[in-house]
N, C-alpha and C positions, 0 to 999 in steps of 0.2 A: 666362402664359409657361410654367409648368409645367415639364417636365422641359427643354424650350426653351430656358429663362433663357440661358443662353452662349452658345446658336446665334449664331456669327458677331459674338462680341464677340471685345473688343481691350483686350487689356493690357498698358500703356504702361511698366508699372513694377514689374517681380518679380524678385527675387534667388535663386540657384540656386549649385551648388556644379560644380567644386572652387574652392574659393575662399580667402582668408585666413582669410577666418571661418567657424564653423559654419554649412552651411547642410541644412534641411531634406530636398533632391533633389537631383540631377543635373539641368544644362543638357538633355539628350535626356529624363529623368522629365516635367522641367517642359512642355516640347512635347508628349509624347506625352501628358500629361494634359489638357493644353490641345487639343488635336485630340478627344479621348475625348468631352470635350465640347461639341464640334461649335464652338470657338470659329473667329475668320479670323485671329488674331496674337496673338503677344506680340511686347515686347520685354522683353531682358534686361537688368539694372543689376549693374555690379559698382563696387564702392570703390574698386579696386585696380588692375583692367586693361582694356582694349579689350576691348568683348565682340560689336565685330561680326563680327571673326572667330571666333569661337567659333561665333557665329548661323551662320556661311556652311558649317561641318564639318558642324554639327546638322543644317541645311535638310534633306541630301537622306537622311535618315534618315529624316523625317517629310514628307507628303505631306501634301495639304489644307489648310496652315496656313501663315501667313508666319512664321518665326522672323528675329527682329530685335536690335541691339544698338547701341552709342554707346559713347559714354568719358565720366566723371568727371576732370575736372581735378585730384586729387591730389597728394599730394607722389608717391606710388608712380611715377605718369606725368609728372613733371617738375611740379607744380602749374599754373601756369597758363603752359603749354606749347604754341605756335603750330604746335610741331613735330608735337606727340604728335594735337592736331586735324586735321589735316593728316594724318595718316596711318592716322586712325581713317576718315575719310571716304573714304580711296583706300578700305581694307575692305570699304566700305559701310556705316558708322552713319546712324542713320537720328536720332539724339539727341545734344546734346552737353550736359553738366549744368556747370556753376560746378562750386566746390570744392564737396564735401557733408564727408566726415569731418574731412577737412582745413583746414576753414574755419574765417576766426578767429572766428566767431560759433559755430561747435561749442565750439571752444576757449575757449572765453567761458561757453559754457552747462554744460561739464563742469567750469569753473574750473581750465581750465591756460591758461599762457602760449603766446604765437606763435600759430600759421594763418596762413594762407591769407587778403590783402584783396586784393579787386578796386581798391579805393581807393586815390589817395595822399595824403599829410596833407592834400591842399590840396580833399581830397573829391573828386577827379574822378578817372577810369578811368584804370589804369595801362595805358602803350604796350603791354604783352604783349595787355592785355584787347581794346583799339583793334584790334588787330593779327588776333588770333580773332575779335571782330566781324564784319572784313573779311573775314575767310578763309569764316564762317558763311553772308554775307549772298552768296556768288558760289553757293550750293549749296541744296535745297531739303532743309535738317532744319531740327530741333526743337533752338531754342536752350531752357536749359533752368536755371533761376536756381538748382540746388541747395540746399545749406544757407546761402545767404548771410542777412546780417541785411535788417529790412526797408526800413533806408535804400541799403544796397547793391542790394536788387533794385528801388530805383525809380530807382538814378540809371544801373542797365543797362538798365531798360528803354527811356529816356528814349534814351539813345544808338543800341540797338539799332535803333527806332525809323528814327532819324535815319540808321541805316546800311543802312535798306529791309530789313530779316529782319522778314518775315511770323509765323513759327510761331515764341510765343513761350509758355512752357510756365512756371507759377510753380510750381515742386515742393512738397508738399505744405505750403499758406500756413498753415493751422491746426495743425499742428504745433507742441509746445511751445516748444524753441529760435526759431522763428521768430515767430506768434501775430498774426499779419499783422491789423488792425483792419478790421473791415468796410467805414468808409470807404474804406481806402487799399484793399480788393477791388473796388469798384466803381468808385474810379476808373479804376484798372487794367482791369475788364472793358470801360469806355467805348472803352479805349485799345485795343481787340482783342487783350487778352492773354487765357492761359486757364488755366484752375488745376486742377493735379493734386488729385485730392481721395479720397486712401488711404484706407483702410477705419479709422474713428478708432477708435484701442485704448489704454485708462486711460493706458500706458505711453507714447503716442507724442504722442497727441492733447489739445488745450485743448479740446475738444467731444465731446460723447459722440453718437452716433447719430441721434437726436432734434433735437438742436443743428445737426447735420449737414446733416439734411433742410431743416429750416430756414435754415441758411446757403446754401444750394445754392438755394435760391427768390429769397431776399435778392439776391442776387447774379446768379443764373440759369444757367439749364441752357445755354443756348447756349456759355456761357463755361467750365461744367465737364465736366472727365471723372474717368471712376469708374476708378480703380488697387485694386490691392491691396496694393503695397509689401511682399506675404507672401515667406514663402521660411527663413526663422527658425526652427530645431527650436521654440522655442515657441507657436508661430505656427500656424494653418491651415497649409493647401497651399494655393498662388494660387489654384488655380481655386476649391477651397472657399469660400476667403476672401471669394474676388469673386461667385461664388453668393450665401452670407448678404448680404453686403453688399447688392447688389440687392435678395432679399427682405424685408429691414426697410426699405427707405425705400419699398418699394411699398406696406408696411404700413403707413408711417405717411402714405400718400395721393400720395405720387410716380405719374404714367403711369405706364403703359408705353412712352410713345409720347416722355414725359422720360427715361423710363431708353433709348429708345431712342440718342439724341440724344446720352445720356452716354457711352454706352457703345460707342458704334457708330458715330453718323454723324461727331462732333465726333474723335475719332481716327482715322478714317477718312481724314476730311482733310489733319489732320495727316504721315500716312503717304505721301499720293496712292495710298490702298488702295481708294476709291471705284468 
């Protein structure tokens, strides 16, 4: 792939500034870098706010590349808010996540009380959730299980399912808050779901690189794609990010024709960027 490697890749999952938090670039940095190297999209993720309008300012600053964006279910945008989905998708989001910061499984992992459940005591999906299902499943995005736990994300997928939403996106499963079992990934991949799968970093990741490679085989390329989740002053730059990342798993015996698959054809779809 050589200087190549990004030609016409896609990334599903990078964070960019102004934002609440420190971030490494600007929303137009992030695309003009991402065009620099020949990729065909991103999308953008914020914690905080709609970022498909942001994508729709940036687009016609940058040429050659889709810039894209969704909403997070947060407390910021109401948490799990029929309304705030509903008006991300008039914008044109192309992603909608679960809670991620705000979920009580973050809040569980940092050791504070309250988040964000999808669940009610009685374990099954709260009416707001039913209700974003429904609003999801009339529309052609990327439902997208955020930070929930992994009994949460098998009992939305089970529903989701059942509410006919195709594109169903498991945000980063090997993550430590989450730590999703390999079983419960291939069951899930049986069920045609597909899993985000960030560039694993000691800080984020139950899997180091190697691990990675290996999980992604386990499991299988059809069912993953390769993110960066960069964007973090300490962090790479997505594109960087997402350069290395590709070159170590082709190192460790990945195609090219797998990384194509991950990187390209499997988001591709996702987006109807085919």
């Amino acid at each position: 792939m050589g200087e190549q490697i990004l030609k016409g890749a896609i990334d599903l999952h990078l964070h960019a500034g102004p934002d609440v938090r420190e971030r490494k670039l600007t929303y137009l940095e992030a695309a003009l870098q991402a065009k620099e190297a020949g990729m065909k999209a991103i999308l953008i993720k914020s914690h905080s706010t709609i970022t498909a309008d942001i994508a729709s300012l940036i687009q016609p600053l940058v040429t050659d590349i889709s810039v894209l964006g969704g909403v997070a279910l947060n407390y910021p945008l109401g948490g799990l808010n029929p309304r705030a989905v509903e008006a991300a998708l008039r914008l044109g989001a192309k992603q909608i996540w679960m809670p991620t910061l705000s979920s009580a499984n973050q809040y569980r992992y940092e050791r504070k009380k309250g988040g964000i459940t999808i669940l009610t005591r009685e374990g099954k999906l709260k009416k707001e959730v039913m209700e974003i299902l429904e609003i999801i499943s009339q529309r052609d995005v990327i439902l997208s299980t955020g930070h929930l736990s992994q009994n949460e994300i098998v009992v939305l997928v089970k529903e989701a399912r059942k509410e006919k939403i195709q594109k169903i996106l498991i945000t980063h499963p090997d993550h430590h808050l989450i730590a999703m079992p390999l079983e419960v990934q291939k069951q899930l991949a049986r069920e045609g779901v597909l899993f985000d799968r960030c560039f694993p970093t000691r800080r984020t990741c139950v899997l180091n690189v190697e691990e990675m490679a290996k999980r992604i085989r386990e499991v299988g390329v059809m069912s993953s794609i390769l993110t960066s989740d960069f964007g973090q002053p300490e962090n790479p730059f997505p594109v960087d990010g997402l350069k290395s990342y590709i070159e170590k798993l082709i190192q460790l015996g990945l195609s090219e024709q797998e990384i194509d698959q991950m990187v390209r054809i499997n988001p591709e779809k996702l987006l109807n960027l085919a």
